[in-house]
N, C-alpha and C positions, 0 to 999 in steps of 0.2 A: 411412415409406420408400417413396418408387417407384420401379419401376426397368424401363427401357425399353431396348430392344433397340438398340444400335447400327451401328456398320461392322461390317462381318465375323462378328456375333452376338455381338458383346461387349455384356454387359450396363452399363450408364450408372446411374447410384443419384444419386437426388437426393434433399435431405432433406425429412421429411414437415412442419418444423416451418418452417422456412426458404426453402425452394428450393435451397438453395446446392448444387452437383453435390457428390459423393463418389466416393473410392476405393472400389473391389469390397471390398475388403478392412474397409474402416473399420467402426470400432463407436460413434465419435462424431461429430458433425458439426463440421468446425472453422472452421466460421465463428459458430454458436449455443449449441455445445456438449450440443443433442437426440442423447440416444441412439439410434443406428439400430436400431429396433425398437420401442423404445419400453419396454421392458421394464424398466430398470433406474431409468428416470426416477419410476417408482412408488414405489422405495425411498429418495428426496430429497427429505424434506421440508421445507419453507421455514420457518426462524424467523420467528417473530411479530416481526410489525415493530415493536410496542411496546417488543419485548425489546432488541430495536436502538436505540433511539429510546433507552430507558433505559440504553443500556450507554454515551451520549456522557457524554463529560465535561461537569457542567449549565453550566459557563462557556463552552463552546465559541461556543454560539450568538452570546454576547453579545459576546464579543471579536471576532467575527468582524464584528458590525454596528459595532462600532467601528471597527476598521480599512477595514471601507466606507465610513464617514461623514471616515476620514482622507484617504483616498484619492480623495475627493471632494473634500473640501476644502485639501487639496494641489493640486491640477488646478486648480480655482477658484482658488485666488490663484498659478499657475504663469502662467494665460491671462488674468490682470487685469494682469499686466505690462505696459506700457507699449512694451518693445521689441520684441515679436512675437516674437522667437526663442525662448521659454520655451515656445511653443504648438508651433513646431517637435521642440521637445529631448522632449515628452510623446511627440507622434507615433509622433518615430522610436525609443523606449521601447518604446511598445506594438508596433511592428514588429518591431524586436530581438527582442522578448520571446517571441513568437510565430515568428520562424526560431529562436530559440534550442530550443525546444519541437520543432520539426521535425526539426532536426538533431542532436537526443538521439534520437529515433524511430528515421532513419535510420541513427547511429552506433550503435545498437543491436542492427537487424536488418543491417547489415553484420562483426559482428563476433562476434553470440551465434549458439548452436544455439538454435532455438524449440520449447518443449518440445511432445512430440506422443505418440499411441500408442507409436511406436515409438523415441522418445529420452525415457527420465527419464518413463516410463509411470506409473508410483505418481503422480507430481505432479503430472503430465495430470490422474488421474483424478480428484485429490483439488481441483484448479482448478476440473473442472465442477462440483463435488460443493456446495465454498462459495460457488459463484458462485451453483446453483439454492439454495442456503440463504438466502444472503442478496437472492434476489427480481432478482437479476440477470436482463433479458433478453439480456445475451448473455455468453457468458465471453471475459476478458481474455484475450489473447496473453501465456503466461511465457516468456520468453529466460533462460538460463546462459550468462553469459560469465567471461572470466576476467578478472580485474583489479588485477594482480600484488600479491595477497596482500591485499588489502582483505577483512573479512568486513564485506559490506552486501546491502542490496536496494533496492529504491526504486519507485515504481508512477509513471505517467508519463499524457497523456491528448495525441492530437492531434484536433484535430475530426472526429467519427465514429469512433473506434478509441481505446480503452485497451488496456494492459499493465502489465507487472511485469518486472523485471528481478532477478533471483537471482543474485550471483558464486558463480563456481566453490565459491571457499571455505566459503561455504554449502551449499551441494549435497555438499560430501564428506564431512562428517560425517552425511549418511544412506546414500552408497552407499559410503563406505569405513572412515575407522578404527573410528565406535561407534556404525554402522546407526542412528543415531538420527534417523528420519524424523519424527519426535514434534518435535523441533526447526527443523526445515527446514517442516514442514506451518504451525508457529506465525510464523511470520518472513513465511510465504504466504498466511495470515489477516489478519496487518498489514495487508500490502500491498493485498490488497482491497478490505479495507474502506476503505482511502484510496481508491480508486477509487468503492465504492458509496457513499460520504458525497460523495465529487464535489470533493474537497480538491485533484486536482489535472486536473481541468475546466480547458480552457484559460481560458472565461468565468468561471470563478471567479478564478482565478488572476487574470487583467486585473482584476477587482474592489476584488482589493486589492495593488493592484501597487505604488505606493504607502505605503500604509498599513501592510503587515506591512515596511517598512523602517523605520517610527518606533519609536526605544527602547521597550522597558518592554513595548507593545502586542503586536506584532508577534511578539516573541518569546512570548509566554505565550499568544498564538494557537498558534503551532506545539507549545508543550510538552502545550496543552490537547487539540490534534487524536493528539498519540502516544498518552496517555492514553484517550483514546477509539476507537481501533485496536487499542491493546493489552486493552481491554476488550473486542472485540469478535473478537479472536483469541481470548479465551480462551472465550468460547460457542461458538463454530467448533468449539474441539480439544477441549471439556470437559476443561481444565487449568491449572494457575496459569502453565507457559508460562517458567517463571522462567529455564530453564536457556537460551533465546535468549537473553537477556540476559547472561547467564555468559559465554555464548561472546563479547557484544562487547567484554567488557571482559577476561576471560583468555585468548580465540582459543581455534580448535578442538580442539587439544591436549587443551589442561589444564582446561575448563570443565567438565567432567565431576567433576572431583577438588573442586572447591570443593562447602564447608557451608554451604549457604544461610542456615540459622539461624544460625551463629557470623560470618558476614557481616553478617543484620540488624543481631546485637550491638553488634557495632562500629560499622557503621551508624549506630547512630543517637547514637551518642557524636562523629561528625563535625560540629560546626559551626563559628560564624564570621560575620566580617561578611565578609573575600572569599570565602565557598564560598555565601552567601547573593548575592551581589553576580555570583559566576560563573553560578549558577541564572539571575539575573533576568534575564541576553540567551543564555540558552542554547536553541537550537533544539528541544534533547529535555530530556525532567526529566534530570535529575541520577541518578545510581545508587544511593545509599541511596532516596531517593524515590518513584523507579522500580519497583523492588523490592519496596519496602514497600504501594505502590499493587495490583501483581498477587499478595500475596502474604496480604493483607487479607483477610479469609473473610467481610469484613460487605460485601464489591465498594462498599466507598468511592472516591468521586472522588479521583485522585490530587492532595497537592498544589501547586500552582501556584511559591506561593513558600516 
């Protein structure tokens, strides 16, 4: 921290790790998320990155070079077309694609509180706390907004800057009906970790822009990257994590009241060729799967199909 004299003798605080100016007041910096002082950063210690590295799902990788090599080769026979308008329709895709990315940004910080010291502080703290764990050099911006009764999050990237977005309905079952921060911190480790594996990188994103649109592929990409979030939530919060899960499928009421165990049961007595055939394009595993994946004491890859 240093801190230099200004107009009138007010004192100016700029951060020791960044530059970035600060508040008199602040105890973190919000643009790096360096404690002012420096004192509390001694008690953050960073997971081993091997442990990270080991907590993806081991198909991640592999789908993912898949759908780069579709994505290529969609492109490749869109511009071997003969009419020249197929080279256009890519173009104005990855344009699209890229304001669309922007103006999620900006509908975001037009319409949420960002969470700071002094709004939803627990969550601030607990933001820099996973971000210095997971090797983060800088911590994401979280936003609360409200999004008439949806309970989700989602983590976002525009070139130079990530975040996370938290609805309301997530946020209140820690500060209202069942204090349960243990819940809202694990939905916050998700998101993250989508941000530190780089899943929604704009340049990643354009990569397989494409490719995660082809059946079969595409989607078991994304069931493989939840899967490896929700693993890497659960070293974050040292927890199975399960009851986020609860909450999306009974809402914040009543997730609380469900038996995890008398749910596996049944669980895993659901099957079928359409609950097998509904997995296969579904963007996240399925909730017997799901479940059973963060609930696994041997931290098996969840799986796929």
């Amino acid at each position: 921290m240093l801190m230099l004299n200004g107009k009138g003798g007010l004192k100016v605080i700029f951060c020791s790790s960044c530059g970035a100016r600060l508040l008199n007041e602040a105890r973190f910096c919000v643009k790096c998320g360096a404690p002012v002082g420096g004192a509390e950063a001694q008690n953050i210690e960073p997971l081993d990155q091997a442990a990270i590295k080991k907590a993806m799902h081991k198909h991640e990788l592999l789908l993912f070079g898949i759908c780069v090599f579709l994505n290529i080769t969609v492109i490749i026979v869109l511009l071997s077309w003969e009419s020249g308008r197929e080279a256009s329709y890519v173009f104005l895709l990855v344009i699209a694609t890229i304001y669309m990315i922007y103006e999620l940004f900006a509908m975001t910080r037009a319409r949420a509180v960002r969470v700071s010291e002094k709004n939803f502080p627990e969550i601030y703290a607990k933001s820099i706390e996973f971000s210095k764990k997971l090797g983060m050099d800088r911590v994401p911006a979280v936003y609360v907004t409200q999004e008439g009764g949806a309970i989700n999050a989602f983590a976002s990237a525009v070139f130079g800057r990530r975040y996370a977005q938290l609805n309301a309905e997530v946020v209140e079952v820690a500060y209202l009906e069942h204090k349960d921060f243990s819940t809202v911190f694990y939905i916050l480790g998700h998101e993250l970790a989508h941000i530190k594996l780089k899943h929604v990188a704009p340049g990643n994103i354009l990569l397989i822009l494409f490719g995660k649109l082809v059946p079969i592929f595409g989607p078991m990409l994304s069931r493989a990257r939840e899967y490896s979030c929700d693993r890497i939530s659960q070293l974050l919060n040292q927890n199975n994590c399960i009851g986020a899960i609860m909450m999306l499928y009974t809402g914040r009421h009543l997730y609380k009241y469900v038996n995890v165990e008398d749910y596996l049961y049944h669980a895993q007595k659901e099957r079928g060729f359409f609950l097998w055939l509904y997995n296969l394009n579904a963007s996240h595993p399925i909730g017997p799967k799901r479940v059973a994946a963060l609930a696994d004491p041997n931290l098996k890859d969840g799986k796929l199909l």
